[in-house]
Structure formats: structure tokens, C-alpha cells
N, C-alpha and C positions, 0 to 999 in steps of 0.2 A: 504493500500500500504506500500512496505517498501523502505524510504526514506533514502537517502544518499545525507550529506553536506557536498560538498567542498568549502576548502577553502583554499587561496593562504599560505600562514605560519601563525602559530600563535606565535606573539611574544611579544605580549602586547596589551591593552584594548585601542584601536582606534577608529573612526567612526566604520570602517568597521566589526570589532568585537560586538563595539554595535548594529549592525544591524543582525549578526549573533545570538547571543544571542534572538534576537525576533522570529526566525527561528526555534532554538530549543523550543522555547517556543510554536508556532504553530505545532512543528511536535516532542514532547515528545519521540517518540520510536527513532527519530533518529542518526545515526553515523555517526561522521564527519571523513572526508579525507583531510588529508594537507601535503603539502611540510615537514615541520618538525615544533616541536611543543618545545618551549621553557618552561618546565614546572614550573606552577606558575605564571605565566605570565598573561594569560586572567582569565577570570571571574569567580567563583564556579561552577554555571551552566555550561556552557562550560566545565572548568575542571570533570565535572561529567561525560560526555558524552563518550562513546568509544572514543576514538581517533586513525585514522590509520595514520603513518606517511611513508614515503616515504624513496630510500635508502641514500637523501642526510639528514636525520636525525644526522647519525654519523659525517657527514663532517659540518653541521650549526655552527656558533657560533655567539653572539651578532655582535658583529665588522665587521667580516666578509661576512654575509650570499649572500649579493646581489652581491658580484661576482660569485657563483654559476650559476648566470643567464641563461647560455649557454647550463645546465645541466640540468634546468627548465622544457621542455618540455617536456624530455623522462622522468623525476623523474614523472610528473603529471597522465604521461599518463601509465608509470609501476602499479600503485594503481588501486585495483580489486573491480571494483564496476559490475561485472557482475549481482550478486544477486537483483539488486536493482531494483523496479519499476521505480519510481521517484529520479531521481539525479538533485539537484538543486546546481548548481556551483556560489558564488559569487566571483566575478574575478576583479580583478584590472590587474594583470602578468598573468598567465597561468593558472586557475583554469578553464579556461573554454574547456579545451584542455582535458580536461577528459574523455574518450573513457567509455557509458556507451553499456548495451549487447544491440542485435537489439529486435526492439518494445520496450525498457524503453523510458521516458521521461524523455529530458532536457531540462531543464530553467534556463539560465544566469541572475542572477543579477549583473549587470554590473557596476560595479563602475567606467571604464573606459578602453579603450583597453589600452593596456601595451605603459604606457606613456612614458618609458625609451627608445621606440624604432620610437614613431609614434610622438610627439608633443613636448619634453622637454632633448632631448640629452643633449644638451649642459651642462642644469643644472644637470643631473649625473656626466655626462660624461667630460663633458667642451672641449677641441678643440680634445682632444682623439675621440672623435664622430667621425670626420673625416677620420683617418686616420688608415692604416691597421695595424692590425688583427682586430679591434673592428669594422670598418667600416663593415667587412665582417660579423662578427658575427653578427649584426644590421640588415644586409640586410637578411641573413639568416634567424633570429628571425622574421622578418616582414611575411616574405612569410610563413613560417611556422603558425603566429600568424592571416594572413589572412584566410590560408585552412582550420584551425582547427573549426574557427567560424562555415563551415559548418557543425561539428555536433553537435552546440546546435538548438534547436526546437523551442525555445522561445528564445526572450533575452527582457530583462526590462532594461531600463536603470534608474539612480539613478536622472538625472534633463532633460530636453531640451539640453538643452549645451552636454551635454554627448550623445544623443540622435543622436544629428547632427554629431557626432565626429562616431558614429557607422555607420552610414549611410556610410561614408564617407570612412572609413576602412574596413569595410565590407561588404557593401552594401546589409542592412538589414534595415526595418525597426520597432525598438522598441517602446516596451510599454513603460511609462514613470510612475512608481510609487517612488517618494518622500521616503528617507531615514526618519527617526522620531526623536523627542527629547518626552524625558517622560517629558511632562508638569507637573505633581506633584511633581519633584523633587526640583523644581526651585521655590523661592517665590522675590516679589518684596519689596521693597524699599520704602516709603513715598516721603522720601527724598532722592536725591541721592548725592553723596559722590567729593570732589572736583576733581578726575583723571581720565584718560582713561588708558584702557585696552588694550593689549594687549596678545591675549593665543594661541599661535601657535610654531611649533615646529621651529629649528632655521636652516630651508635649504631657499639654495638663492632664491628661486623660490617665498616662502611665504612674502616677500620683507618687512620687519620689519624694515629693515633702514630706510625705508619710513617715518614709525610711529616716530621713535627716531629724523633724522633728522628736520622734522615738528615740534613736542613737544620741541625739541632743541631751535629751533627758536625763537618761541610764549612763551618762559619759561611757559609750560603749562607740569602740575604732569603727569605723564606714568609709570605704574604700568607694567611690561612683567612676565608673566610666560610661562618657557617655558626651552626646552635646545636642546641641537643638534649642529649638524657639524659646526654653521656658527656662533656659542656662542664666539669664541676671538672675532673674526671682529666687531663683535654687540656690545660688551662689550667696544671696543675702542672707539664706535661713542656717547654712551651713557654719556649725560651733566648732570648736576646737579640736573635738575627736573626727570631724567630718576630711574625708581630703578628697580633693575632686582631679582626676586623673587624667579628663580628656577625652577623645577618640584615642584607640588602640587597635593598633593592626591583633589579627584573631591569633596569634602564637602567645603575646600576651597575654590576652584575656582569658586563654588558655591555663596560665600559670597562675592568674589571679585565683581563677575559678577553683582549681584544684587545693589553693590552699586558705581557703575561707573557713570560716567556720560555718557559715550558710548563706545563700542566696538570698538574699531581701527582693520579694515581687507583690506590688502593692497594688498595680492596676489592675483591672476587668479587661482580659483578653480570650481573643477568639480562639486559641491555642496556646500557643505562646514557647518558643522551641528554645530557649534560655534555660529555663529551669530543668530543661530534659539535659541542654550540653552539661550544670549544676549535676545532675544526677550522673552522668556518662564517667565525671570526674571524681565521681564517690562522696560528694558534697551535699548534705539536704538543703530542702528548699523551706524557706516562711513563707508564705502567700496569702494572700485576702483570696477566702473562701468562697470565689465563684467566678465561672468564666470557666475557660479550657483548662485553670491549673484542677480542677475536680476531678480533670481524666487523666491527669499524667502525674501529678503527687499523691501518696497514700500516708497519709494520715497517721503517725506515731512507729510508721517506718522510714518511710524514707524524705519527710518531712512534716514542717505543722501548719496548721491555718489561724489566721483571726478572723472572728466571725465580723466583724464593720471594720468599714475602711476609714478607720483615725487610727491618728498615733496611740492614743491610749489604749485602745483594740490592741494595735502590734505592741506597745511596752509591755503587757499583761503575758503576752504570749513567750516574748524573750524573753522575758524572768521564768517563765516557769522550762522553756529552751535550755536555760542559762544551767539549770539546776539537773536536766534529762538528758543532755547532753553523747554522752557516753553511750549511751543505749543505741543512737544512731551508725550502723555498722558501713562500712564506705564502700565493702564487698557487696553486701545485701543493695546498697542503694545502686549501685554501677549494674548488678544484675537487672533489676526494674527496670534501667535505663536503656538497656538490650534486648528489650520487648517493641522497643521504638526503632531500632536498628535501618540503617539503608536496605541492607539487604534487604527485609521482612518488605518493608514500602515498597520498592522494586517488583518483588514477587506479589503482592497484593494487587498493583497496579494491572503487572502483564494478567494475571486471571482476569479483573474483571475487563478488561479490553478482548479477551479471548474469550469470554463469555456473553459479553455484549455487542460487540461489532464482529467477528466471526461466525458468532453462531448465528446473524441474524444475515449472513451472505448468504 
């Protein structure tokens, strides 16, 4: 078959890219389509690959691109995958809206329906959400981003949580295959190291003050790397145990990870494949109790939760960390974390592609 990957923009090496990168690797011959492509940006692989880009290529810039939003849909759906048997769309924004010829097959990998317009305005948007012209654009993009869902064929989503969010938006219901972390990349620790971590990027939504004000508190070390829109605000709440690290290329983060005492993850995410690299490295994870960390941490093994998202919620929880400590085994956690394996993803992926688009030739 000849296979075509879409994908929302590429503009740097994220979950969503490391998940594409496993893609190309399953499907060697094929050519990705994207919004527009920041070159140098994503991965060798990747950058090996054709790449088709779309006409808002010339208009993209780092700072700018996601006001383009409105221009999204027709830019997606202008890109010519007629030739193709198989178009497999990974979508967060609009990549699912990709118009393939009639008899191809599509299969969304769903990272999540376009959260800027269905679950988290505010945090784009902030009270602009509300109010017109954006209001209008919003309700626009919604109906648009509901029709479009009918022409994918498949859709997979990336956890349950996401699962239930498709149901709900477009009233489908998905396969549910697990994003991956390469467990060989990550090694553990004997011992681990006296701070918590922190690795998330700095929008309000990933709620990192959370971590700072907590570790404030408890005069307890916090380690952040990271950068983004919400870095002054962050940087102001940050006390004397707090040290803020930056952008780190991944061999670091690597070495961070393995020698924390645990992973601090405080936002409401759709998966969220951090805390799995935390587990791959023999490291538990603290997380606010809901979102995809429900499907990938367990609870008095291989990490813990607080139940509300304040710092008081997390101080409660670390104190009682502080003192359970020991019991968290770096074997038993790194095993859990090899339930999430490339491999497994890889072979989950080819079945159901062999189950669904072969058996339906």
C-alpha cells in the first residue's frame, strides 16, 4: 500500500512527534503531510522523509503560528493525498480533517480533539474565549471540527480519558492504543538523589506553581526544566530551594530523571508520556489525580496522587511520600514502565491496521 502521514505542524521533537517517528518506522516508504514544517526542528528520521507542506508554510513563524488557527482547516484539507491507499492522520488540531480519495483508508491517531476549541479556551484564549470575533471563530471551528471527524474510518485514541473526550465530541467510538516511551533509553539509579523534578513546558494549564509553591513550603530541593509563555510568573514564585534549569537537550533530562526522588506532575493531561520516561528510569511519579496519569501510574506502587490540584493537596501528599519513601522499588517501577514499551505500541499498531484495513480489502 502506499501510505501517507499526516500531521498537525512540525515544529519540534514532542510527545506527538515521538510517536510519529514510530510510524515512519512501521511504514518506511512513507510521506508525511503537514501544516508547515519548521526545518531542523524534528528528528533525522523525520527530517529524511518527503515532506509536503501546506500554503500557510510561507505565513508560519515560531511566535506566531497558532493564530493561523482559523486558516487551519482549509490549509489541511488543500494537501493532495489522493494517490494514497492508506492515510493515517495523527491529530491533536486539524490533521484529521484531511480529505483522502474515495475507497482509501483513514485512521486517526488521536491525540485529542482540538482542545483550543472543545475543553481549555480559557487557557489559550483566556476571557477573549468569550467574546466576538473569537467567540464566532470557536463556534465555527467546533462544527467544522465535529463534520470533519466523519471522514476518518478509524480513530485510536492515545488513553481512556481521551477516549471518553471523542465519544463525546464526536460521537465515535475508539480504539484505545497507549503512546510509548523506548525503555532502553532510560537506566535507573541505586540510589536516588535528594530533589524533585519537574519537566514540563511553562503554559498555565501544566500548573507548575503547584510544584514551586508546595517545595516552597516544605523547603524541599525542585529541580524545573522547562520554558514557555508562563516562565516570568514561574520564575517570580520560585524560593530558595526552587532552581530553574532551562531547556535540556533529552540525554540530560535523562540523568535528571533517573536521579530524582520523584517526578512532580500537576496538570490535567491527555496522556502525558513524562511520567512513563519517570517510571522507564525506576523513579515514581506524584501527580494530580486525573487525566491520563490514572492509566499509567498505580497508586502506592509505582507512584502517588493528590486528590485537588493546590499546593496544599500536593504538601499533604509529600509529607506523607517523605515518610513511604522506601517502599517504592525502582525494579518494580521500571517493570510497569515496560508494559508501555515501543515495541508493544509497534505490534498493537500493525494488528489493528491488519485487522482493519486488510481484512476489509
Amino acid at each position: 500500500m502506499k501510505v501517507a502521514l499526516v500531521h498537525d505542524w512540525l515544529t519540534g521533537m514532542r510527545g506527538g512527534e515521538r510517536v510519529l517517528e514510530g510510524f515512519c518506522e512501521l511504514f518506511p516508504g512513507a510521506e508525511i503531510f503537514t501544516l508547515f514544517h519548521f526545518k531542523g526542528t524534528v528528528s533525522g528520521l523525520i527530517e529524511s522523509r518527503t515532506i509536503h507542506t501546506s500554503f500557510l508554510q510561507g505565513l508560519a513563524n515560531k511566535r506566531s503560528y497558532r493564530y493561523l488557527l482559523p486558516l487551519m482547516p482549509a490549509a489541511i484539507k488543500s494537501l493532495d493525498v489522493k494517490s494514497f491507499d492508506l492515510v493515517i492522520s495523527l491529530s491533536h488540531c486539524v490533521a484529521k480533517g484531511i480529505a483522502p480519495r474515495p475507497g482509501a483508508r483513514h485512521i486517526c491517531y488521536c491525540f485529542t480533539p482540538m482542545r483550543y476549541i472543545w475543553d481549555r479556551q480559557e487557557d489559550y484564549f483566556g476571557r477573549r474565549a468569550s467574546r466576538f470575533p473569537l467567540s464566532f471563530i470557536i463556534s465555527r471551528l467546533k462544527r467544522w471540527d465535529r463534520a470533519s471527524s466523519s471522514g476518518v474510518d478509524h480513530f485510536i485514541a492515545i488513553s481512556q480519558f481521551v477516549g471518553k473526550r471523542i465519544e463525546r465530541c464526536y460521537d465515535r467510538k475508539p480504539e484505545v492504543i497507549y503512546p510509548f516511551v523506548e525503555t532502553n533509553r532510560f537506566h535507573k539509579e541505586e540510589k536516588a538523589g535528594d530533589y524533585y523534578l519537574v519537566v514540563s513546558a511553562f503554559a498555565p494549564y501544566k500548573r507548575v506553581d503547584i510544584a514551586i509553591e508546595a517545595c516552597n513550603h516544605l523547603k524541599l530541593p525542585l529541580k524545573i526544566i522547562g520554558e514557555g509563555q508562563d516562565e516570568g510568573r514561574l520564575k517570580k514564585l520560585g524560593g530558595g530551594t526552587v532552581e530553574f534549569l532551562g531547556w535540556q537537550p533529552d540525554k540530560i533530562v535523562r540523568q535528571y530523571l533517573s536521579g530524582c526522588k520523584a517526578l512532580l506532575f500537576c496538570g490535567v493531561e491527555d496522556f502525558g508520556l513524562t511520567p512513563l520516561e519517570a517510571m522507564a528510569s525506576g523513579r515514581p511519579v506524584i501527580a494530580f489525580g486525573a487525566g491520563g496519569a490514572l492509566e499509567s501510574v498505580t497508586e502506592g506502587v509505582t507512584g502517588e496522587f493528590f486528590p485537588q490540584q493546590t499546593a496544599d493537596s500536593l504538601k499533604k501528599t509529600l509529607l506523607r511520600f517523605e515518610k513511604e519513601i522506601t517502599k517504592f522499588d525502582p525494579s518494580t517501577i521500571q517493570r510497569h514502565a515496560a508494559k508501555f514499551d515501543k515495541s508493544i505500541f509497534m505490534k498493537n499498531i500493525k494488528d489493528f491496521i491488519d485487522s482493519t484495513v486488510h481484512g476489509h480489502s
